[in-house]
TIGU-862125 format. One record per residue (C-alpha): z, y, x negated; residue number from 1. Coordinates in steps of 0.001 Angstrom, whole numbers, plus 500000, padded with zeros to 6 digits. Last residue first. Layout:
residues N
<rec><zz>Z</zz><yy>Y</yy><xx>X</xx><k>NUM</k></rec>
...
//
This chain:
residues 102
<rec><zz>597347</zz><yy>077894</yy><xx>147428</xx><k>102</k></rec>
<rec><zz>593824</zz><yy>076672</yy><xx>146104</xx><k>101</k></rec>
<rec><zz>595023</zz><yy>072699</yy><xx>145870</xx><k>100</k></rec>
<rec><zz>596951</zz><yy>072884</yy><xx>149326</xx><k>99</k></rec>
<rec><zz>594037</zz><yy>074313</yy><xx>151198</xx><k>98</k></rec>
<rec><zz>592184</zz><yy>071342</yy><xx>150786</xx><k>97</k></rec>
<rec><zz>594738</zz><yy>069352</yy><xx>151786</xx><k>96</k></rec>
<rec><zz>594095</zz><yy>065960</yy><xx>150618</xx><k>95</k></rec>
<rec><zz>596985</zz><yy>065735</yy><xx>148192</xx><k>94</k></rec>
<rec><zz>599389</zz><yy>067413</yy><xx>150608</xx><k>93</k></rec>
<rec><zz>598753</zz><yy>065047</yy><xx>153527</xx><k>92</k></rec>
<rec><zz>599846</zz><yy>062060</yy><xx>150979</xx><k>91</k></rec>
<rec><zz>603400</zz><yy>063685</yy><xx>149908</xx><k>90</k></rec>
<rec><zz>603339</zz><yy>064179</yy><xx>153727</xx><k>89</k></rec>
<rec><zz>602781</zz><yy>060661</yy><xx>154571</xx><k>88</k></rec>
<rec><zz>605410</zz><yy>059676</yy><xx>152232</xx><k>87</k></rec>
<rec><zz>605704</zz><yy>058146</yy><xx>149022</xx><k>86</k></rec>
<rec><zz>608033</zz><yy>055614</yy><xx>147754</xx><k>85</k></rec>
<rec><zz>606256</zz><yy>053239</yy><xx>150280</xx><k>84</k></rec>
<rec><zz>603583</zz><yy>053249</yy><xx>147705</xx><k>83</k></rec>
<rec><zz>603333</zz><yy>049646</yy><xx>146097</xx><k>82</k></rec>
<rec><zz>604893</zz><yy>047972</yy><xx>149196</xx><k>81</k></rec>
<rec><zz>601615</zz><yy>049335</yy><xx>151595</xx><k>80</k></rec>
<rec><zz>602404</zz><yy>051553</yy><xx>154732</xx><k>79</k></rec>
<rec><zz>603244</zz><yy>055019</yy><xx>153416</xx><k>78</k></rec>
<rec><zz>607132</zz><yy>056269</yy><xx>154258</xx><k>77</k></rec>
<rec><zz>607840</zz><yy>058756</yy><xx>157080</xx><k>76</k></rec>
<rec><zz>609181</zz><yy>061867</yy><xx>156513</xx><k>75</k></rec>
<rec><zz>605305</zz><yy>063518</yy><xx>157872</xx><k>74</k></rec>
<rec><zz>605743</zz><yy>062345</yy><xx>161068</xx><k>73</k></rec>
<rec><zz>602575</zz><yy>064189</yy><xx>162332</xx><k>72</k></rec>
<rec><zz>603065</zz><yy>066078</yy><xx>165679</xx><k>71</k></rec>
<rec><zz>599551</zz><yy>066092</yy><xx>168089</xx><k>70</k></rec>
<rec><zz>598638</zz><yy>068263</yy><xx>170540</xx><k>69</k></rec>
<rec><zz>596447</zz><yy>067110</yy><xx>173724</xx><k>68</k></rec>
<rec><zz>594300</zz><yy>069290</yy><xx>175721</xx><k>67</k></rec>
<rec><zz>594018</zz><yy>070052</yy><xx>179420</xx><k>66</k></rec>
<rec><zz>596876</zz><yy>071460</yy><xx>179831</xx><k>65</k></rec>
<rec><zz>599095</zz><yy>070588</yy><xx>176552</xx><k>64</k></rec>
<rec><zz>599483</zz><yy>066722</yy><xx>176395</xx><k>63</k></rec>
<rec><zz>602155</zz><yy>065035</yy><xx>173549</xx><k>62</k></rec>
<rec><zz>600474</zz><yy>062649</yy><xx>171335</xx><k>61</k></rec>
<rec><zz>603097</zz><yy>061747</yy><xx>168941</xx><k>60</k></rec>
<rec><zz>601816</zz><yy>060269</yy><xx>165536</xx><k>59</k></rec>
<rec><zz>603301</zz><yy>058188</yy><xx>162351</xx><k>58</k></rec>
<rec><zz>604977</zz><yy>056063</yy><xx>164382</xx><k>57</k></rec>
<rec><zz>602358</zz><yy>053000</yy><xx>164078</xx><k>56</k></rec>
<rec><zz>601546</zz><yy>052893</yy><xx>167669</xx><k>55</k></rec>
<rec><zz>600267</zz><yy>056645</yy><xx>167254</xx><k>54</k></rec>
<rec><zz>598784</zz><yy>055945</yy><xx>164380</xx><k>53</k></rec>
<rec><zz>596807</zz><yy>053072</yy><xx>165398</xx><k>52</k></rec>
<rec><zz>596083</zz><yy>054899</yy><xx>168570</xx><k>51</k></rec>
<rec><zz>594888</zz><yy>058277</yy><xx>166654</xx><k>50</k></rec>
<rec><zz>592358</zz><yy>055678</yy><xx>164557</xx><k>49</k></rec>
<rec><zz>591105</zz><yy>053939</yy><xx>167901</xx><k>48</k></rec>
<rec><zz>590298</zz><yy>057822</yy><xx>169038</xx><k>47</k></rec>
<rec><zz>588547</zz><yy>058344</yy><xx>165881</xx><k>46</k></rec>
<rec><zz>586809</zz><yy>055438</yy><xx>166608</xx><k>45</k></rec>
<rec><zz>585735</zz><yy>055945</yy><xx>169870</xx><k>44</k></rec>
<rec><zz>584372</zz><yy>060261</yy><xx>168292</xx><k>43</k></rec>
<rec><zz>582172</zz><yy>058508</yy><xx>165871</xx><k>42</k></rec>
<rec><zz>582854</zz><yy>059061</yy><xx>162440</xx><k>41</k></rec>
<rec><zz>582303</zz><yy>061755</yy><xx>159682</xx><k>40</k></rec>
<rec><zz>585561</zz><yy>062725</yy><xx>159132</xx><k>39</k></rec>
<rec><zz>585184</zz><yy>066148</yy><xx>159711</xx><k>38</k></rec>
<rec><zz>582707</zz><yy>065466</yy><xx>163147</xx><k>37</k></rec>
<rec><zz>585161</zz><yy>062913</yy><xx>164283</xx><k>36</k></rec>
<rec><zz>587987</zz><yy>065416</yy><xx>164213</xx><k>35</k></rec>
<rec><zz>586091</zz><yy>068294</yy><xx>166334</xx><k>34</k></rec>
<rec><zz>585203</zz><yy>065099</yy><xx>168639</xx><k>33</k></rec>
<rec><zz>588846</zz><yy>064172</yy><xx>168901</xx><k>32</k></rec>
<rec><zz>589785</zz><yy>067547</yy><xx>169644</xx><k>31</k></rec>
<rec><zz>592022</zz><yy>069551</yy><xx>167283</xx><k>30</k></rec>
<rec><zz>595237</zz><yy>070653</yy><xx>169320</xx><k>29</k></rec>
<rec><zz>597862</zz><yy>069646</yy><xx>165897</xx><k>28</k></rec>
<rec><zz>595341</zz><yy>071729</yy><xx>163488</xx><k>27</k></rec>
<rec><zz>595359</zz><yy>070885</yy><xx>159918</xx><k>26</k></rec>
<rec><zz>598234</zz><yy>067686</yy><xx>160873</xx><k>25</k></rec>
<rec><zz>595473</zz><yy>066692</yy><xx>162526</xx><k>24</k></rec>
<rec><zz>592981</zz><yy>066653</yy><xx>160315</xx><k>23</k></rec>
<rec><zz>595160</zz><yy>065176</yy><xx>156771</xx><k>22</k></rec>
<rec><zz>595544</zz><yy>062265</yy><xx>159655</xx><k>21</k></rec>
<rec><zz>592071</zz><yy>061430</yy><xx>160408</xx><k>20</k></rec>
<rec><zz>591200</zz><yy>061640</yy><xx>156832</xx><k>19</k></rec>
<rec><zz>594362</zz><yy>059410</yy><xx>155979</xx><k>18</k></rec>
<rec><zz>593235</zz><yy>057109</yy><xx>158398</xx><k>17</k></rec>
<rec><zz>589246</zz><yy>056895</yy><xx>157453</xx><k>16</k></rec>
<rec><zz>590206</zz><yy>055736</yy><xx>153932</xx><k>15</k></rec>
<rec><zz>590526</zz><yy>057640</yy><xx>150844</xx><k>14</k></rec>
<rec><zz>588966</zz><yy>056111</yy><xx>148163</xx><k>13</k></rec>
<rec><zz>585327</zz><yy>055932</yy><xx>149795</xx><k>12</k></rec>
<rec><zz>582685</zz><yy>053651</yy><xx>150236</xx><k>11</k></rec>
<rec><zz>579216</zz><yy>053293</yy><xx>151443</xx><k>10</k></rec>
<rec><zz>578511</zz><yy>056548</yy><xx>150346</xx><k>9</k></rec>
<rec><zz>576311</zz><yy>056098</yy><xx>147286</xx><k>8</k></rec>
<rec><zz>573967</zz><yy>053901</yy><xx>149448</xx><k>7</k></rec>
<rec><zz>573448</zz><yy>056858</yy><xx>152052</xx><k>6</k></rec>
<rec><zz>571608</zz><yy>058867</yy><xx>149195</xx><k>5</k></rec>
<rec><zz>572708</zz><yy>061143</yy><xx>146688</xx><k>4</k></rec>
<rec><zz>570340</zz><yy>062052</yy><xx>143696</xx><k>3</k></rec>
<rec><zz>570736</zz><yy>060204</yy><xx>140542</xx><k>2</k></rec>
<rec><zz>571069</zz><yy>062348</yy><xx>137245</xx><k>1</k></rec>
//
């Protein structure tokens, strides 16, 4: 069996986005570095990643003292024509950890 290196990792299925977003909607006050860490990305583009979504509609980034919280627009349709028949939340769900024990 080959053992796991950084070469084996230099893709993924489910891209940075929907990682960022499955996070937030987790915990709406997580902190951008607390989110980076999960993903596994720096904490600028995490940040670029909560703008895209934010400009997209799928985010609003609301501030809470000194922290921000975030609402996920989970009715809204996926981005690409072959799954706008699904919704974030239908996506959300599926990489929930939680979702799959419960």
């Amino acid at each position: 069996m080959k053992s796991s290196s950084a070469k084996d990792h230099s893709w993924r299925f489910v891209t940075n986005h929907a990682q960022v977003l499955e996070c937030i909607s987790a915990d709406p006050r997580a902190r951008l570095r607390d989110i980076a860490a999960s993903v596994g990305i720096t904490e600028r583009a995490t940040a670029q990643i909560v703008k895209d979504l934010e400009e997209a509609g799928y985010l609003t980034k609301s501030r809470d003292g000194r922290r921000n919280t975030y609402e996920v627009h989970g009715d809204l349709p996926l981005r690409h024509a072959r799954h706008r028949h699904r919704t974030v939340g239908d996506l959300i769900r599926f990489l929930d950890p939680n979702e799959a024990s419960g």
